[in-house]
C-alpha positions as CSV (number, residue, x, y, z in Angstrom):
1,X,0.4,-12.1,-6.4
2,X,-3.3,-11.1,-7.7
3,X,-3.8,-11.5,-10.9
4,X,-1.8,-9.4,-12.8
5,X,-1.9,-9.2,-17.2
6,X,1.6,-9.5,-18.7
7,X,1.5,-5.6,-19.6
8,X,1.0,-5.0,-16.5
9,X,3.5,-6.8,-14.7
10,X,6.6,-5.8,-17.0
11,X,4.9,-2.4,-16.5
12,X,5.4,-2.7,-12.3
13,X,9.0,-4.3,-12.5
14,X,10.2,-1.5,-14.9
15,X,12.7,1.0,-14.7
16,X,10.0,3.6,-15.7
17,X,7.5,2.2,-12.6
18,X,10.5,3.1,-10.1
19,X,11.2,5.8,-11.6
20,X,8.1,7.5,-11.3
21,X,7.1,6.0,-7.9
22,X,10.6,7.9,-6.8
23,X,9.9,11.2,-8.3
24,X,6.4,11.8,-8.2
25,X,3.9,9.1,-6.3
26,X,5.6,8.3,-3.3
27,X,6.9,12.2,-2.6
28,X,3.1,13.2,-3.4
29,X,1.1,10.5,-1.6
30,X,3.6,11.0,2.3
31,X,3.6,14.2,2.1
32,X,3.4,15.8,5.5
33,X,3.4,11.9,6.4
34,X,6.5,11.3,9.2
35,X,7.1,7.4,9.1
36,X,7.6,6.2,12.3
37,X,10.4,3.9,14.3
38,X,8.8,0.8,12.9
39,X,6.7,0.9,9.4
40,X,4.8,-1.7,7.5
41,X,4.5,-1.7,3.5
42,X,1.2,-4.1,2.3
43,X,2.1,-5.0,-0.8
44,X,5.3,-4.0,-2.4
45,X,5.0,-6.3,-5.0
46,X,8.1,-5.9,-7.1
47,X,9.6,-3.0,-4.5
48,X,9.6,-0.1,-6.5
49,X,7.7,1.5,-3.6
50,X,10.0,-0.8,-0.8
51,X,13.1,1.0,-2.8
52,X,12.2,4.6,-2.0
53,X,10.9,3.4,1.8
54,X,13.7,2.3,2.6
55,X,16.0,4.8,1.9
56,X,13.0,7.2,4.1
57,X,12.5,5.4,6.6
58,X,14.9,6.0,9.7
59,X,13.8,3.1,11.6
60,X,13.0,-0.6,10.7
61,X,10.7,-1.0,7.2
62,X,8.9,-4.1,7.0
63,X,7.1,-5.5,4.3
64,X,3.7,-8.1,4.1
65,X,3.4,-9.6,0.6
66,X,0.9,-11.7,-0.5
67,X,3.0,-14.0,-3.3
68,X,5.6,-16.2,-2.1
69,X,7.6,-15.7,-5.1
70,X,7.4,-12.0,-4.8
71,X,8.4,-12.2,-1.1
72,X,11.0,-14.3,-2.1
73,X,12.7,-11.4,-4.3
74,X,12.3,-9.2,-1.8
75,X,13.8,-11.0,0.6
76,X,16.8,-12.2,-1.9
77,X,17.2,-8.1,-2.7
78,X,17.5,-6.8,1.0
79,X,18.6,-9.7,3.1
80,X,18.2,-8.5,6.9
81,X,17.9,-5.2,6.2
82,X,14.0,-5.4,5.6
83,X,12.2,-8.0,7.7
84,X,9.9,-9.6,4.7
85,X,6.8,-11.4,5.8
86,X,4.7,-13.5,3.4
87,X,1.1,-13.1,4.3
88,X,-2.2,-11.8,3.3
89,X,-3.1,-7.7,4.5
90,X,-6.7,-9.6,5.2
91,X,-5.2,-11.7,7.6
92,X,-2.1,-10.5,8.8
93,X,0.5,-12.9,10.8
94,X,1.7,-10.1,12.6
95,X,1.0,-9.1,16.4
96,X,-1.3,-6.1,17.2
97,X,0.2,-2.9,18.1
98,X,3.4,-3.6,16.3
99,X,4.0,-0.1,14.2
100,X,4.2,3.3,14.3
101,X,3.2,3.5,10.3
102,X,1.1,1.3,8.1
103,X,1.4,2.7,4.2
104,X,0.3,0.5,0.7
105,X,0.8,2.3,-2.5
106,X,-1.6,1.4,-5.6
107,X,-2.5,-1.7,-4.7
108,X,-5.4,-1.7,-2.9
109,X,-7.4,-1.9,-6.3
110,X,-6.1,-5.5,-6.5
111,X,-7.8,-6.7,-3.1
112,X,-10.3,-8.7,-4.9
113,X,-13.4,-7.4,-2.8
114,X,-14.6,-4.5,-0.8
115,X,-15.5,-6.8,2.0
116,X,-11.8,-7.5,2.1
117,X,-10.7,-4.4,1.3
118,X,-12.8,-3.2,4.4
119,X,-10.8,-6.2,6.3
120,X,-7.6,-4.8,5.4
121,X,-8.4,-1.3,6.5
122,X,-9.1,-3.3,9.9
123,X,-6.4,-5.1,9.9
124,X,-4.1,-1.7,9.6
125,X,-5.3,-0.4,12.5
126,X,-5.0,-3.5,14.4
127,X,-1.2,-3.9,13.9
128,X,-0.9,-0.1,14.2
129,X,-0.4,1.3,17.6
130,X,-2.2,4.2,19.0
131,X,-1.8,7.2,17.6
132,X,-0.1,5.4,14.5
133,X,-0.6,6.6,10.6
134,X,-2.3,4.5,8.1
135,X,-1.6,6.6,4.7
136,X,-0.9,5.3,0.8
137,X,-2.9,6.2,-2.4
138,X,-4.7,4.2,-5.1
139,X,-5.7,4.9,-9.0
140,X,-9.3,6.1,-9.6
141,X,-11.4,3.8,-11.5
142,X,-11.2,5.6,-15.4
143,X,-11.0,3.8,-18.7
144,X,-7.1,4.0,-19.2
145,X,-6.9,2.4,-15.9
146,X,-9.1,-0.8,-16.5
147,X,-7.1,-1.1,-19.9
148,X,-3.8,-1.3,-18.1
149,X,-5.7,-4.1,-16.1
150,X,-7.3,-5.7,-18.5
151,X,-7.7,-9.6,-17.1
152,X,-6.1,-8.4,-13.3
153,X,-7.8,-8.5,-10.3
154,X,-9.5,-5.2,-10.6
155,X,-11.5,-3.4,-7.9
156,X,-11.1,0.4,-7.3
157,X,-11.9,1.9,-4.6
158,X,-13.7,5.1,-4.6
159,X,-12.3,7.5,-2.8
160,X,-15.4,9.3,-1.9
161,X,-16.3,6.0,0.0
162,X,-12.9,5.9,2.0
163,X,-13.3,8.2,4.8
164,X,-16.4,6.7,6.2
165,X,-15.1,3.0,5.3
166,X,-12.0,4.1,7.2
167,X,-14.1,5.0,10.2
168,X,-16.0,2.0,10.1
169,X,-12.7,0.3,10.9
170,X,-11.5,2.4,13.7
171,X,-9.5,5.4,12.5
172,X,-10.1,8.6,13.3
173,X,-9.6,11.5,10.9
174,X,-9.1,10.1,7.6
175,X,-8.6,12.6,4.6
176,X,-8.2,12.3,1.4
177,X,-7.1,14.5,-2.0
178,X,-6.8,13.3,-5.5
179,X,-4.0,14.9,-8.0
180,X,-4.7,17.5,-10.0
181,X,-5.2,14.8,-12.8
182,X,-7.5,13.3,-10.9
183,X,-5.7,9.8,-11.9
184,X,-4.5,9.0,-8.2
185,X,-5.6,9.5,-4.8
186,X,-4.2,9.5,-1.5
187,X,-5.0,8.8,2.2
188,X,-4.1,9.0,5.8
189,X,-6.0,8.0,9.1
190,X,-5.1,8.0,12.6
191,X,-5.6,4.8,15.0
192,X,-7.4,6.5,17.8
């Protein structure tokens, strides 16, 4: 997993994470979004997000994790009810075309650069097929957030940059909002 402060971690695997990814993030950030027959999550990390999905999701949820042992939870927690592939979203070892929906929830910030942030994006809509959804939603860069990850990998992405980084990679009509906190924002593109 990236780098991630002990804070920080207890803070993801917590009862209050999962709670609020289920009540708030994940309602706010797919809204309007209709997951396909077959989605991918990048980077559940400890699954709060993978929890909610999979109880959404009416067709086959898999997941692409980075850290072995994280994958290995994941796979331990769902047996064959998730297909759980260990692999970088940079590099994915999955075939092209393979999904209807491609979604990542607040973790984009921990790709450690924009250049592979940007080769993420590309690999989302290489595994998506046409017509597909890429869509998730990311912190904005403020104070509070850089203390929570305080000796992480930490790279936000700024949302104002997303749409045309999105179409650098090959979607069509990405859009984004931010909460009326401005803490979060979400996104959604369409593979062409």
């Amino acid at each position: 997993m990236p780098s991630m402060n002990r804070y920080h971690q207890w803070l993801c695997s917590s009862r209050i994470w999962a709670r609020a990814v289920e009540k708030d993030l994940l309602p706010w950030a797919l809204d309007e979004v209709q997951l396909g027959a077959d989605t991918l999550e990048i980077g559940p990390g400890y699954g709060a997000t993978t929890r909610v999905l999979e109880r959404r999701t009416g067709g086959r949820l898999s997941v692409l994790e980075v850290d072995r042992d994280a994958a290995e939870r994941l796979r331990a927690q769902y047996g064959d009810r998730i297909a759980v592939v260990h692999g970088d979203g940079t590099a994915m070892p999955l075939p092209d075309a393979s999904f209807d929906t491609v979604v990542c929830f607040t973790m984009l910030h921990h790709v450690p650069t924009p250049r592979q942030q940007d080769r993420l994006f590309a690999e989302a809509l290489r595994v998506l097929r046409p017509g597909g959804v890429f869509a998730g939603c990311d912190g904005r860069a403020s104070r509070g957030f850089r203390l929570v990850h305080l000796r992480d990998t930490y790279v936000p992405v700024p949302p104002e940059t997303l749409p045309s980084r999105l179409r650098t990679a090959g979607f069509a009509a990405p859009g984004i909002s931010v909460t009326l906190t401005k803490d979060h924002f979400r996104f959604r593109a369409i593979r062409p």
